[in-house]
N, C-alpha and C positions, 0 to 999 in steps of 0.2 A: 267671809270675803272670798270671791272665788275669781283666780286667775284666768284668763279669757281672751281668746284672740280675735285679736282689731285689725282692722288696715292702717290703721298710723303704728309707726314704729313703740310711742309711747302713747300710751289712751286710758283713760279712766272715766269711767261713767257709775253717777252717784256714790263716791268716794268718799265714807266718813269714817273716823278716827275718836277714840274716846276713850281714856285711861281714868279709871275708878270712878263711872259714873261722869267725869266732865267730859263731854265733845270737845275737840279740839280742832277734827277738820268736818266741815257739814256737805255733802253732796255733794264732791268734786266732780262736774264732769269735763275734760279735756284732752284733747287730741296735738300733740306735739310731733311736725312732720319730720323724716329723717335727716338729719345732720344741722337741722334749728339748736341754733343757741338760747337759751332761754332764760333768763333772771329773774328769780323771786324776792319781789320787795314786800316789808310790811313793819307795821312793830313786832317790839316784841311780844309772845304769843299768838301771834295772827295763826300760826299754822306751819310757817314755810317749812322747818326743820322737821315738821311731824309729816310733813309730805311727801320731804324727800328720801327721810327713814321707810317712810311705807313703799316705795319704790324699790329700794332697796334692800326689801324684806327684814328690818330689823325690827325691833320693840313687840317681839312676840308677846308678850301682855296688853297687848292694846285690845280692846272690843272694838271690831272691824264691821263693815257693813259694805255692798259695792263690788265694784269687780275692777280690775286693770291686767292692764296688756304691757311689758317691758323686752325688751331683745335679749338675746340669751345672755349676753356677753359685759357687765355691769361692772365698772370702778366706781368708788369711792373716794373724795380728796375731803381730809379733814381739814382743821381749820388746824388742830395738831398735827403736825408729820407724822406720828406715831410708828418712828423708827427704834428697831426693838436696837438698844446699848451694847448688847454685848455680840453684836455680829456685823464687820463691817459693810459700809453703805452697798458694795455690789452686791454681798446677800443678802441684806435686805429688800433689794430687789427681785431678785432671782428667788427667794422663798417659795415652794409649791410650784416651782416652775421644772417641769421634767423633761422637758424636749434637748434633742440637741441642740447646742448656739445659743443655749441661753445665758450664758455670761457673755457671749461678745454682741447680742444684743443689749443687754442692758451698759454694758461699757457704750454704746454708738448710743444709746439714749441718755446716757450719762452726759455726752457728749454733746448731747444735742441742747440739752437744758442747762450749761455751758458750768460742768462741776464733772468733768473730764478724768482731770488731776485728784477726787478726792474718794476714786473707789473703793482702795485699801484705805480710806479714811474712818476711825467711831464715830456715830452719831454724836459724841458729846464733845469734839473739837469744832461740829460747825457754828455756823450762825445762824440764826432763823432762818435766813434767806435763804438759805444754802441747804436747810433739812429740808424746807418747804420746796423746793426743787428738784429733791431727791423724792421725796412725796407724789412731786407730780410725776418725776420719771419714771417711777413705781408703777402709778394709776394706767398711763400711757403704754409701758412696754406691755402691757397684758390686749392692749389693741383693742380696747373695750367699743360695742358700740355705742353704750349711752355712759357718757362719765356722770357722778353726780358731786356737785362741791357745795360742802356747807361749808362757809364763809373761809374760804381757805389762804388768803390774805389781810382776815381780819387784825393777827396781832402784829403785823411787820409795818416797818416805817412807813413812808409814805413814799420816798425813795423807791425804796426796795417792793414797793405793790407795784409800782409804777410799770418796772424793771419785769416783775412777773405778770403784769398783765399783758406786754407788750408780747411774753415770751408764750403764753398761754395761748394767745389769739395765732401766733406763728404755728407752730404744733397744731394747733385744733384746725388750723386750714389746711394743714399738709395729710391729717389724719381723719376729719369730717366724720367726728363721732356727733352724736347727739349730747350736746351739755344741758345741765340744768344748774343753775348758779343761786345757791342762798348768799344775798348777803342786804346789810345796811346802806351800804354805801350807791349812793344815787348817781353817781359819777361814775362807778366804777359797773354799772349795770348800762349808763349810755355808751360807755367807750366800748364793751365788748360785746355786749347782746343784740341778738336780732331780734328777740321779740321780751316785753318787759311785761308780768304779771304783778298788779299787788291785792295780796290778801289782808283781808279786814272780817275778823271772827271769822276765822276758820274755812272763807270762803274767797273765791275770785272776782274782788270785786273790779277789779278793770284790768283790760288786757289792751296793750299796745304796742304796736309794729315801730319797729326804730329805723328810720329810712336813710340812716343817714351815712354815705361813702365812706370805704376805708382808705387810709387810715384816718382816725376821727381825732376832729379837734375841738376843744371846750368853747375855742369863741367862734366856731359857726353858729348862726343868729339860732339854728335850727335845734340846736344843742342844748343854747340856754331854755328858748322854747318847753322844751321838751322837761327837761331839768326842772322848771319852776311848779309844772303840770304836775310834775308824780312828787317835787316837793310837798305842794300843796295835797298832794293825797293824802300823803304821810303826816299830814296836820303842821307841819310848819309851816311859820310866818314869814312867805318869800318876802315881804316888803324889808326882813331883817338880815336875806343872804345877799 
C-alpha cells in the first residue's frame, strides 16, 4: 500500500484489506472533503472497523493493496476510553504532550466536555459517561484534523449517548475536524452525520448525503424517510420498526 497525496483531505483509491488470506475491505475508492462528518454503517463484518483501522495506520499484519491520502494530524476515539488507571484524568490527557499550557489546555477542555471538577480524578471513580468524555477530551485537545470514532457510544445508556452526541456535534462545530464515525446505530448516524456510507462485503455499497437542518429531530417526515431507507439496507424489516 503506498501513502499518496490527493486533493481531498481524506482519499482512498482501490483500497483493499486482507488478514490471513480473507479480504475484508475490496477496492475502496473515496474522497471525503475537509471538515464532512461522515458515518459508516453496515453489519457486522462489512468492513467498517477494518477501514477505519487502515486509516489510522493500525493492524500492521494486514495484506494491503491501494493507496490513501489522510492529514497529518489523526485521533482516535474508542468505543473504550482507554484511560490508563494509575494517572489521573488531566494526565491522561496531557500524555506526550510537551508544549507549554498543556495542562491548562486540557483543564479548558475538560471543561468544555462538562467534567471540569474531575481532573485530579482516577479513571476508576468515573462512570462511563464521564471516561468516555474524558476520551473525547483527550482526542479533541490534540486539535486533530481528521478524528476517527469506532463506535464510541456504543456501550453507554441511551441517556447518556443522547447527552454525548449532542456534546460531540457542539465541539466538532467549534473545531471542524473531518469525522469518520463507525457505528450500528441508524439514528445516531442521521442525527450527527453529514454524509452516511453503508458497506456490504467489504465494499461501499451506497453513499448518502443527509440534508437535513440542525438541530435534527426524529419526527421530521425527512428523518424517518431516510431512516427506513438505510434500515432497509441493513436488511431489516421496516414494516416491524
Amino acid at each position: 500500500m503506498t501513502p499518496q497525496d490527493f486533493k481531498s483531505p481524506v482519499s482512498m483509491r482501490g483500497l483493499s484489506r486482507a488478514f490471513k488470506g480473507k479480504t475484508v475491505l475490496r477496492d475502496v475508492t473515496l474522497d471525503i472533503p475537509r471538515g464532512q462528518f461522515v458515518a459508516l454503517l453496515g453489519e457486522s463484518g462489512s468492513g467498517k472497523t477494518t477501514l477505519l483501522r487502515a486509516l489510522a495506520g493500525l493492524d500492521d499484519d494486514a495484506e494491503m493493496a491501494g493507496s490513501y491520502s489522510v492529514p497529518p494530524n489523526v485521533s482516535v476515539l474508542f468505543q473504550d476510553a482507554r484511560l490508563l488507571p494509575w494517572l489521573p484524568v488531566i494526565d491522561n490527557l496531557t500524555l506526550g504532550l510537551r508544549h507549554d499550557g498543556a495542562e491548562t489546555e486540557a483543564q479548558q477542555m475538560l471543561d468544555a466536555v462538562g467534567i471540569g471538577d474531575k481532573a485530579a480524578a482516577w479513571p476508576g471513580t468515573l462512570s462511563g459517561g464521564q471516561k468516555q468524555r474524558a476520551a473525547l477530551a483527550r482526542s479533541l485537545l490534540r486539535s486533530p484534523d481528521l478524528l476517527l470514532a469506532d463506535e464510541p457510544f456504543g456501550a453507554l445508556d441511551a441517556l447518556t449517548r443522547l447527552k454525548m452526541h449532542a456534546l460531540l456535534f457542539r465541539l466538532v462545530e467549534r473545531r471542524r475536524p473531518t469525522v469518520i464515525l463507525v457505528t450500528h446505530d441508524v439514528d445516531e448516524a442521521l442525527l450527527l452525520a453529514d454524509r452516511i456510507l453503508v458497506l456490504r462485503d467489504g465494499t461501499i455499497a451506497e453513499d448518502h448525503r443527509v440534508p437535513l437542518p440542525h438541530p435534527r429531530r426524529t419526527s421530521h417526515p425527512d428523518f424517518e424517510r431516510l431512516r427506513l431507507s438505510l434500515l432497509g439496507s441493513l436488511g431489516v424489516e421496516t414494516d416491524l420498526v
